[in-house]
Backbone as a printed PyTorch tensor [residue, N CA C, xyz], in Angstrom:
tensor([[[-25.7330,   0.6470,  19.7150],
         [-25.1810,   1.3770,  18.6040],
         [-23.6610,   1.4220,  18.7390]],

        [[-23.0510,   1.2580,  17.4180],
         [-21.4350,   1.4000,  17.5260],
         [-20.7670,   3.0940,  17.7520]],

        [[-19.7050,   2.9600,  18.4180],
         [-19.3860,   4.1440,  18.6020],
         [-17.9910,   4.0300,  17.8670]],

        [[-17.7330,   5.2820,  17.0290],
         [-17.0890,   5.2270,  16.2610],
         [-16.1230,   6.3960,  16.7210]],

        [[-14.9560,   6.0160,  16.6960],
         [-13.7970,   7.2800,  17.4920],
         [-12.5770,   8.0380,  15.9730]],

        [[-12.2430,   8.3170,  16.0600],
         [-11.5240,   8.7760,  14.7200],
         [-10.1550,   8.3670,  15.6690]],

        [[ -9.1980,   8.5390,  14.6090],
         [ -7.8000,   7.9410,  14.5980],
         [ -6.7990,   8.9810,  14.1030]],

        [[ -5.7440,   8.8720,  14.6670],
         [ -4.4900,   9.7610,  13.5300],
         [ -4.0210,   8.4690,  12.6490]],

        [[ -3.6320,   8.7000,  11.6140],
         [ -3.4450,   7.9430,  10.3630],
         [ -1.9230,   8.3370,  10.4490]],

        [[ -1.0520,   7.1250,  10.3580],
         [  0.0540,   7.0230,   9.8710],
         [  0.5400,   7.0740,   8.3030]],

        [[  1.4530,   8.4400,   8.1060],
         [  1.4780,   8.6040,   6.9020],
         [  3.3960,   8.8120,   6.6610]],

        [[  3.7870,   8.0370,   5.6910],
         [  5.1500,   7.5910,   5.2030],
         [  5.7700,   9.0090,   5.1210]],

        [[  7.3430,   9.5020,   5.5080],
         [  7.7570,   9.8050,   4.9840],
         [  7.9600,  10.3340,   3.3030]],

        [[  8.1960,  11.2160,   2.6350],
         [  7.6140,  11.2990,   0.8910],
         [  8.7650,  10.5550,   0.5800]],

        [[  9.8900,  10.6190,   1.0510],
         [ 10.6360,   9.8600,   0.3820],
         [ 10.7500,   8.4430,   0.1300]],

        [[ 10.1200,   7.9410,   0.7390],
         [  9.9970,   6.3690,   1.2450],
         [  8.3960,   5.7840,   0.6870]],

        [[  8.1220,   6.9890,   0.4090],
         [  6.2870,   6.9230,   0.3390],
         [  6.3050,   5.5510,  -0.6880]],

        [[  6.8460,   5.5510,  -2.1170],
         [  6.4290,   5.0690,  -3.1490],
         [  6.8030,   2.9320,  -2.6150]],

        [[  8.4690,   3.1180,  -1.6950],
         [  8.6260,   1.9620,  -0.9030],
         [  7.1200,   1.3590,  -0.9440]],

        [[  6.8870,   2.0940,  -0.2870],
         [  5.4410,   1.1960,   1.1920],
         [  4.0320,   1.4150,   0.5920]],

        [[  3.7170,   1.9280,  -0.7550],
         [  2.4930,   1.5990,  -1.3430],
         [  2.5220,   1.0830,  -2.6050]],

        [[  1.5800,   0.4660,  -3.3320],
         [  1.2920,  -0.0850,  -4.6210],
         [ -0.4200,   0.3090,  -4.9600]],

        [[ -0.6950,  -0.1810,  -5.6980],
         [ -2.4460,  -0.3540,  -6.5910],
         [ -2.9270,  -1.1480,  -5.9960]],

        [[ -4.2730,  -0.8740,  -5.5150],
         [ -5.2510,  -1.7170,  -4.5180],
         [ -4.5860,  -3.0780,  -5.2730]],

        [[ -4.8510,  -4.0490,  -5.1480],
         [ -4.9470,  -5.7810,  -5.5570],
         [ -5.8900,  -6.1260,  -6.2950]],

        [[ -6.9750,  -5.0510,  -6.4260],
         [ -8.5150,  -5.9300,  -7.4500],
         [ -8.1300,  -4.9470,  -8.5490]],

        [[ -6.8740,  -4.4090,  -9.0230],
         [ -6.6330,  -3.3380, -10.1290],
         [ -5.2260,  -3.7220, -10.6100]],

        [[ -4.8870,  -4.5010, -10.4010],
         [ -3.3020,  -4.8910, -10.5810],
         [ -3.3900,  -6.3910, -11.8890]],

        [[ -2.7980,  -6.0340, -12.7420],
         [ -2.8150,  -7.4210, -13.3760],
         [ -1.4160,  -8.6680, -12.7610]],

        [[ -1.9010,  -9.6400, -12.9080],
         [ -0.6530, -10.8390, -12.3640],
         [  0.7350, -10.3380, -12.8870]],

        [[  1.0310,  -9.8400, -14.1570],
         [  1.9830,  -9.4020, -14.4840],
         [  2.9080,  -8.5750, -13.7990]],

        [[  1.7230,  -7.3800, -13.2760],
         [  2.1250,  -6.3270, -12.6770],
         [  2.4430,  -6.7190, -10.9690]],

        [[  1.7320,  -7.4860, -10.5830],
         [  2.3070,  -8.1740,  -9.3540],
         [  3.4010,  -8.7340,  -9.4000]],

        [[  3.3500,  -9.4970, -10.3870],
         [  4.5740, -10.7430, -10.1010],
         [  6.4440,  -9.3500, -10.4020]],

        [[  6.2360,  -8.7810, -10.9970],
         [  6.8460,  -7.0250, -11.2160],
         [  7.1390,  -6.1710, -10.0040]],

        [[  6.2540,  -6.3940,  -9.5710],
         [  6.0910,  -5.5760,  -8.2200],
         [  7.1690,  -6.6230,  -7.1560]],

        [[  6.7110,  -7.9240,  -6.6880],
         [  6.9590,  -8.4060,  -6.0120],
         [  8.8390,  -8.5780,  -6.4030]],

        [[  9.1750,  -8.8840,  -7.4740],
         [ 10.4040,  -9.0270,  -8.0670],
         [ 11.5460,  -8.1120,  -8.0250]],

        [[ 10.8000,  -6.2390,  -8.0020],
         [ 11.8650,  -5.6010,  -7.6310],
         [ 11.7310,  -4.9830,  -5.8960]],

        [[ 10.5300,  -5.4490,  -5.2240],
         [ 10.5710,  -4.9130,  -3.5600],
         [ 10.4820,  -6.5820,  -3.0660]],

        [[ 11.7080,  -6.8450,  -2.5520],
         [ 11.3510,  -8.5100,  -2.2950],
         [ 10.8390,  -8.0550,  -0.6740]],

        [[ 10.7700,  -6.8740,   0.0070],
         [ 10.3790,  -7.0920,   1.4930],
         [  8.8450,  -6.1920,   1.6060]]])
């Protein structure tokens, strides 16, 4: 049987938060990617 341990979760700064996340990938249209990618080039 697997043993399963819990974790602390790394969570962003609020100010920086919006930086370092986007919309899962199976909810995003190409548009909205190619948008995304264009104004966070890193």
């Amino acid at each position: 049987m697997a043993i399963i341990k819990p974790f602390r979760a790394l969570h962003p700064v609020p100010e920086k938060a919006k930086q370092v996340s986007c919309v899962p990938y199976d909810v995003a249209y190409e548009s909205e990617v190619r948008d995304f990618i264009k104004n966070n080039p890193n």
